[in-house]
C-alpha positions, 0 to 999 in steps of 0.5 A: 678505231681513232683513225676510223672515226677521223675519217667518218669526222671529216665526211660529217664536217665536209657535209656541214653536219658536224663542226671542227669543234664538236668532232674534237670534242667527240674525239676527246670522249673517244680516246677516255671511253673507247667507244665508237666516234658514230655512237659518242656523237649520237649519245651527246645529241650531235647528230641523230642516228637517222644522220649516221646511218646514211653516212656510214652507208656513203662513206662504206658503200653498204646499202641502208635498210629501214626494217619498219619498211619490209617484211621478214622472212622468218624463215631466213631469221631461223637460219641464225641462233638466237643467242648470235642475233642477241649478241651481236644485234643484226637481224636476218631480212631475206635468204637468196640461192647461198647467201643470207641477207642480215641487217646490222648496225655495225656491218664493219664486225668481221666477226659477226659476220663469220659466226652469222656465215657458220650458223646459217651455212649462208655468205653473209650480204650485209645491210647498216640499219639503225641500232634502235630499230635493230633492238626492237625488231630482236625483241619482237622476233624472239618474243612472239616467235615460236622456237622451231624445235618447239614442234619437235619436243611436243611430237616427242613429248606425245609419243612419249605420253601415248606409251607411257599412258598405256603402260599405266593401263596395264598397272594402276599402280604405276605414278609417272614422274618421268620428266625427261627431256623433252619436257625439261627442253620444253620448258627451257624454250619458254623460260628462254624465250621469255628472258630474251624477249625481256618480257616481265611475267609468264603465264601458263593457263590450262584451258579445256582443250588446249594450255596456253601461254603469254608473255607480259612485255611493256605492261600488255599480255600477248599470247605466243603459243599454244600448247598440247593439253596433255602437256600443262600437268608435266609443265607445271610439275617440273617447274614447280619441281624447280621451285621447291615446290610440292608437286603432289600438292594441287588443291592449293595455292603455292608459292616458290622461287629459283634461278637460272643462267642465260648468256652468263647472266643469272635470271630469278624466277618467282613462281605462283600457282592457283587452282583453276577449273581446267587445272593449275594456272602459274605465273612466273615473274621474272627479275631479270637484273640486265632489265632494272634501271638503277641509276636515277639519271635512267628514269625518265624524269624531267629536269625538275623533277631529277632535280628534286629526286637528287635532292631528297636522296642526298639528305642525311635523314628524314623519310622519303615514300615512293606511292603508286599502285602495283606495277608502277614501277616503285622498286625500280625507283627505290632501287635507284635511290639506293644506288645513288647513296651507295657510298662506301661510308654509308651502312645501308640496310633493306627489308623486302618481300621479297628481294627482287635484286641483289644490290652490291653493297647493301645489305638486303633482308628478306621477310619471313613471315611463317618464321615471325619475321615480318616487316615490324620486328625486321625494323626494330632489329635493323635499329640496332645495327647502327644503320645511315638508310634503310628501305622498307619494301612497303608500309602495311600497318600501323606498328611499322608505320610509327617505328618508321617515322620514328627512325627518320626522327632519329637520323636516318634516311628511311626510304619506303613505299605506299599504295595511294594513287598521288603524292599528296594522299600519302599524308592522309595514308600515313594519318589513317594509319594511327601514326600523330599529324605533328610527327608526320610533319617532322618526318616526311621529306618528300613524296613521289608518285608514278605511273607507267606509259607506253612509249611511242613508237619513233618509227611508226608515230604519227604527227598531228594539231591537237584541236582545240575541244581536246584542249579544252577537256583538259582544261588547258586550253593553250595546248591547241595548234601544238604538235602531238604524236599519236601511234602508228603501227608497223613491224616493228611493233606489231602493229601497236604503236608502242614499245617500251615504257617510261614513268610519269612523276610527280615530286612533292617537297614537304616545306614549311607551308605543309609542314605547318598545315599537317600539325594543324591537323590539315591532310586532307588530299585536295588540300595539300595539293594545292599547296604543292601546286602553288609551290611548283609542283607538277602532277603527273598529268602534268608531267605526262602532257609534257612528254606528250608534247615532247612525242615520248607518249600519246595524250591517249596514254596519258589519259587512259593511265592517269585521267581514267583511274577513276572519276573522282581522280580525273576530275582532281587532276583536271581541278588542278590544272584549271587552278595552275591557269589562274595562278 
C-alpha cells in the first residue's frame, strides 16, 4: 500500500500538485491510520478529489467518468445486487455484448470486481469516478428505484388474494390472517429500500384506488411506488404485527415499535397509525445508528460556534438547552455533546421519550408515562443516583423545568431542549413557565439554537454575483458583487439541486451582562438578543449567509428555512443585522 502511494506521491510532486513536505506528511498519517495515500491527502485539504481523480486515471490508464454527465441505464444497474453496490461503492453505467461497464472509486478492488463479475454473470470494464458522486448516485438509485422483484410479489400477492377472497364467499366465517411470503418480502423490500437509501421516515397512505408510498430523505417526501389497494390492509397488519400492535384494532390511533438487522447493523423502526377515510395511514421512522452525527467536530458548525460548543459542554455544571422546532435536528446535537463528555469518570444519565440511540456508556431511560413514569418523577429519582450529567429529552412543564434548574444548581451538568424559534427566546420560555428570573440567571450557561438546510449540490451548483437589491433586502448591503451558488440540477440529484443537509446555529453564551439583565426582570426576546449580538454572537441567519457564501447552501435555503418562518421572526432577524452594521 505504502509503495503505491510512493508512486501516486512522486507523480503528484512531478506534476507540481504536491510538495516533497506535504507527501511525508501524508505518508506519515499513512503508516498510523492504514488508510490509502489518495484519501489521507483529500482529508488534509491537499489536494481536491477533482485532483486525484485524474491522476489516478493517468497514472493506472483507466478512463474517468463523471456520472453528473451521462444517463444510467438502470437496467445494467439490476444486474448487480444491492447489498455489493452499498459495499463496495461503484456503480453499473451501461452493459455491452458480455461485458458491464461500472464506475468505481477504488478500480484497483480485484475483489469487487470478481463479486460485481459473479452478480451480473458480465466481465467487469472499470471506470474511477469520484467517491462523493459515487455515494450519492447510490443513494439516489436505491432510494427511488423500485426493487425489480417488486413486481413478482404483487402478481403473487394477487393470485393469492383472488383465491383467498373466493374462498371467504364460500364460508363467511373464514378471518384470513394468512400473512405469507409474498407479503412479508413485500414489506422487507420497502423497509430495505428505505434503510439503504438513508432516508429518515416511511409513509404508507391508503388512497381510493391505489396505496401509496414516500420516503422522507433530506427533509422532502418523495413518492417511490405505488402499490395495489388490495395490498394496504395485509402491509399494515404485518407491520403493525411486527410492532406489537393490535392489528384487529382500526379505529384508533396506535402506536409501536421494533428492530431489524440490515448488513450486520440493527435499524429501530418507531411505527404510527391513524385512522383515515381510505383506511390506516402509517408512518414508520426510522433511527438508523450508522446515520446519527455523534461527534460535535461533524456538525457543521463554524469555528466560532465549535469553539463555544466545546466550551459549554466542558463545564462541570450549569444547564445547557438546545432550542428548535421539530426536525431540527436536537437530539442529534444532544447526542453529541453527550459523546463528547462520555468519560469513563463521568456518571451520566438520560431521559427520553423515547430512546431513538443507544449511546455506549450511558445510561439511557426511557419515559413510560401509562406506568407513571413521566419526565418530572424520572428526574427526581435520577437525583438520587449521584449523576455528573444528565439529559432531559424535553422541557414540557413547569414541575420539570424548576427540578431541572435546580439540578444544574447543585453541580451537575443539565443538558435538555425546548421548542422556541431563537436562542434568545429560551429565556422567556423558561419565565413563562414559572420557574424565578434570579434562578434562570444562575443556572442557564448557554443556548443553541438550529435549523436544518438543504445542502447544494457540488455537481450541479451554479455560480453567480448577488446584486445589489438582493443585498439590500437583507440589510446587508457589502454582500453585493460576492460570489453565491444557486441549485442546479443533474442526475445526481434529480434534478433538485440538493442533497443532503447541514445546521445553521446560533450559540448564546449567558455572561455577566445577561445574567444581570435576567435578575432584573429583563427576558424579553428583543432585548436579550441585543445584548448577545453586541457580545459576538451570530444568528442563525447570519450564520446561513456565511455557509451561503462559502457555496454550502443557497441564499434561497437560508431564506425559506429562517427569514420565512414568519414575519415577525424575519423582520427580528433583519433588525438585528441592520443593528450589527452600526455596531
Amino acid at each position: 500500500m505504502v509503495g503505491q502511494g510512493r508512486m501516486l506521491g512522486q507523480i503528484l510532486i512531478e506534476m507540481q500538485i504536491i510538495s516533497n513536505q506535504q507527501l511525508e506528511a501524508a505518508l506519515t498519517e499513512q503508516s498510523q491510520s492504514g488508510k490509502k495515500l489518495g484519501q489521507i491527502l483529500v482529508q488534509l485539504g491537499i489536494i481536491s478529489e477533482l485532483q486525484l481523480m485524474e491522476t489516478l486515471a493517468y497514472m493506472l490508464g483507466i478512463p474517468r467518468v463523471r456520472i453528473s454527465n451521462i444517463d444510467i441505464d438502470m437496467e445494467a444497474v439490476k444486474l448487480v445486487s444491492p447489498g455489493i453496490i452499498k459495499q463496495y461503492k461503484l456503480m453499473p453505467l451501461c452493459r455491452s455484448k458480455g461485458s458491464i461497464t461500472v464506475a468505481m472509486a477504488d478500480p484497483l478492488n480485484q475483489q469487487a470486481i470478481d463479486d460485481t463479475r459473479m452478480s451480473s454473470g458480465l466481465e467487469v470494464i472499470p471506470l474511477i469516478a469520484s467517491a462523493q458522486e459515487l455515494e450519492i448516485a447510490i443513494q439516489q438509485y436505491i432510494t427511488f428505484n423500485t426493487d425489480p422483484n417488486m413486481e413478482q410479489l404483487i402478481d403473487e400477492f394477487t393470485d393469492k388474494h383472488v383465491k383467498s377472497s373466493e374462498r371467504q364467499k364460500r364460508d363467511l366465517h373464514l378471518v384470513n390472517i394468512d400473512y405469507d411470503a409474498p407479503i412479508i418480502r413485500m414489506v422487507n423490500t420497502i423497509l430495505t429500500q428505505a434503510v439503504q437509501g438513508s432516508c429518515s421516515d416511511i409513509h404508507i397512505e391508503p388512497q381510493e384506488t391505489n396505496t401509496r408510498v414516500r420516503f422522507r430523505l433530506d427533509g422532502e417526501l418523495y413518492e417511490v411506488m405505488t402499490l395495489p389497494h388490495s395490498t394496504e390492509a395485509a402491509i399494515i397488519s404485518r407491520i403493525k404485527i411486527m410492532a406489537g400492535m393490535d392489528i384487529a384494532e382500526k379505529r384508533i390511533p396506535q402506536d409501536g415499535r421494533f428492530r431489524m438487522e440490515f448488513d450486520n447493523r440493527e435499524v429501530d423502526f418507531r411505527v404510527s397509525t391513524l385512522p383515515a377515510f381510505c383506511g390506516e395511514k402509517m408512518v414508520l421512522r426510522i433511527l438508523d445508528r450508522n446515520n446519527v452525527i455523534t461527534q460535535i467536530e461533524h456538525l457543521g458548525l463554524s469555528f466560532e460556534n465549535r469553539r463555544k460548543m466545546l466550551f459549554l459542554s466542558h463545564r462541570w455544571f450549569g444547564m445547557i438547552l438546545i432550542t428548535g422546532p421539530t426536525g431540527s435536528g436536537k437530539t442529534t446535537t444532544l447526542y453529541s455533546i453527550l459523546s463528547e463528555v462520555n468519560f469513563m469518570n463521568k456518571n451520566i444519565i438520560t431521559l427520553e421519550d423515547p430512546v431513538e440511540y443507544a449511546l455506549a456508556g450511558i445510561n439511557q431511560v426511557q419515559i413510560n408515562p401509562k406506568a407513571g413514569l413521566g419526565f418530572a418523577r424520572g428526574l427526581r429519582s435520577i437525583l438520587r443516583q449521584d449523576p455528573d450529567v444528565i439529559m432531559l429529552g424535553e422541557i414540557r412543564d413547569q414541575e420539570t423545568a424548576k427540578m431541572a434548574v435546580q439540578a444544574a444548581l447543585t453541580g451537575h451538568l443539565m443538558i435538555s431542549t425546548l421548542h422556541t424559534n431563537s436562542a434568545a427566546g429560551a429565556l422567556a420560555r423558561l419565565s413563562d413557565m414559572g420557574v424565578e428570573k434570579y434562578l434562570i440567571s444562575a443556572a442557564l450557561s448557554g443556548v443553541v439554537a438550529q435549523r436544518l438546510v438543504r445542502k447544494l449540490c457540488p455537481n450541479c451548483r451554479i455560480e453567480y454575483i448577488l446584486d445589489k437589491e438582493t443585498a439590500d433586502t437583507l440589510n446587508q448591503p457589502e454582500l453585493a458583487g460576492h460570489v453565491f451558488y444557486r441549485p442546479g440540477g443533474c442526475n445526481m440529484c434529480r434534478q433538485s439541486g440538493y442533497t443532503g443537509r447541514m445546521a445553521l446555529h446560533e450559540i448564546l453564551l449567558v455572561g455577566s451582562r445577561i445574567k444581570t439583565l435576567i435578575y432584573r426582570g429583563i427576558t424579553a426576546e428583543d432585548t436579550i438578543q441585543d445584548t448577545a449580538i453586541e457580545e459576538g454572537m451570530k444568528t442563525i441567519l447570519e450564520d446561513g449567509i456565511g455557509k451561503a457564501c462559502e457555496g454550502h447552501t443557497s441564499l434561497e435555503e437560508v431564506i425559506k428555512t429562517v427569514l420565512l418562518e414568519g414575519e415577525d421572526n424575519g423582520c427580528k432577524y433583519n433588525g438585528h443585522i441592520k443593528q450589527r452594521n452600526r455596531i
